[in-house]
C-alpha positions in Angstrom: -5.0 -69.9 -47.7 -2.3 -68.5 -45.3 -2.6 -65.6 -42.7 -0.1 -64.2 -40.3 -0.4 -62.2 -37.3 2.1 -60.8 -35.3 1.2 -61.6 -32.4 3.9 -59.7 -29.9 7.5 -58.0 -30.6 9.9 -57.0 -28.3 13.2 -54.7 -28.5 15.1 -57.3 -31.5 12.4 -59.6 -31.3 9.1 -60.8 -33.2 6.3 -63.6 -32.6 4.5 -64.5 -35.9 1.5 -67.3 -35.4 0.6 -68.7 -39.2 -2.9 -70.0 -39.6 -4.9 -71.7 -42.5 -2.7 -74.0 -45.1 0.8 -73.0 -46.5 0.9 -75.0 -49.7 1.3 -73.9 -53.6 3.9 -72.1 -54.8 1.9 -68.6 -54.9 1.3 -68.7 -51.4 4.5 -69.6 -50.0 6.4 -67.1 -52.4 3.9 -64.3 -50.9 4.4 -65.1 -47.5 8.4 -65.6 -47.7 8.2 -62.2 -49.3 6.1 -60.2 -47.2 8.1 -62.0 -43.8 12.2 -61.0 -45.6 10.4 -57.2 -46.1 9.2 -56.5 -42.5 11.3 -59.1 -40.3 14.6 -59.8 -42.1 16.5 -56.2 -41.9 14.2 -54.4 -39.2 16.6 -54.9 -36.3 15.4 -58.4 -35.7 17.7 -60.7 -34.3 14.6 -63.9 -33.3 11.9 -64.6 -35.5 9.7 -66.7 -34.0 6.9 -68.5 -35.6 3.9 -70.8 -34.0 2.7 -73.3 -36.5 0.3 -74.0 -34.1 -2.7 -72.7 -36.3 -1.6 -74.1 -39.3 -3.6 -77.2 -40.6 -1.2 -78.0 -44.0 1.7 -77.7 -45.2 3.1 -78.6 -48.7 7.0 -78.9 -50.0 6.5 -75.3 -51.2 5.9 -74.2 -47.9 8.8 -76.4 -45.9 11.0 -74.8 -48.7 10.0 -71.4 -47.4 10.5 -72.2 -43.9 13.8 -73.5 -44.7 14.8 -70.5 -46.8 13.7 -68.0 -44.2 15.7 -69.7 -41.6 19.0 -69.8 -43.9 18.4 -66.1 -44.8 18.1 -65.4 -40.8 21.2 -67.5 -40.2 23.3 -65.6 -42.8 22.1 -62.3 -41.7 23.3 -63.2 -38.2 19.5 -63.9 -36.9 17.7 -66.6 -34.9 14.9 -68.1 -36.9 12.7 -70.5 -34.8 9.3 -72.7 -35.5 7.0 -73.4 -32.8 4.3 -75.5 -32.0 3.8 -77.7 -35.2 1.1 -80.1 -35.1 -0.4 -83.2 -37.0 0.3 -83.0 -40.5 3.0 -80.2 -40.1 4.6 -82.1 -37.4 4.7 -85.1 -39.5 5.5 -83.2 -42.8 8.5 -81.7 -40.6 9.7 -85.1 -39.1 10.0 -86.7 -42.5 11.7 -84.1 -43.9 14.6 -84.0 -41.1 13.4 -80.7 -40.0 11.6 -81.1 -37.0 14.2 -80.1 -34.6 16.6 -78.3 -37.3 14.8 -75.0 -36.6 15.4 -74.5 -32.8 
């Protein structure tokens, strides 16, 4: 199970932190949905997110990191992950995308 928090936001600017497990399809599609309604086209130019808190992640969930970040990109935003650790960092290494999000 996945919650969010937003944990500060500043004029054009939000902080997310994500805690629990982001895997399963259902999950990740609810969280990429609920992030593009409040974050994507609310005058947000960085969206930051701290993976600190999060224990797992699956494919689904890297594929909704990664379409949240091209989504940012194309709508002239800065989409950032933070703190990954142990099996996210690792999940994010062999996928290439450890350091694509900065």
């Amino acid at each position: 199970m996945i919650d969010y928090e937003v944990t500060d936001r500043t004029d054009g600017e939000v902080f997310l932190r994500l805690r629990g497990e982001l895997v399963g399809e259902v999950t990740s599609e609810q969280l990429k949905a609920d992030l593009e309604r409040h974050y994507v086209d609310d005058g947000v130019k960085v969206i930051a997110v701290d993976l600190s808190g999060l224990d797992l992640i699956s494919l689904e969930g890297i594929v909704v990191l990664v379409e949240l970040w091209e989504e940012s990109k194309a709508r002239g935003k800065q989409f950032r992950v933070d703190g990954p650790q142990g099996q996210v960092m690792d999940k994010l290494r062999v996928t290439g995308l450890l350091n694509a999000f900065d």
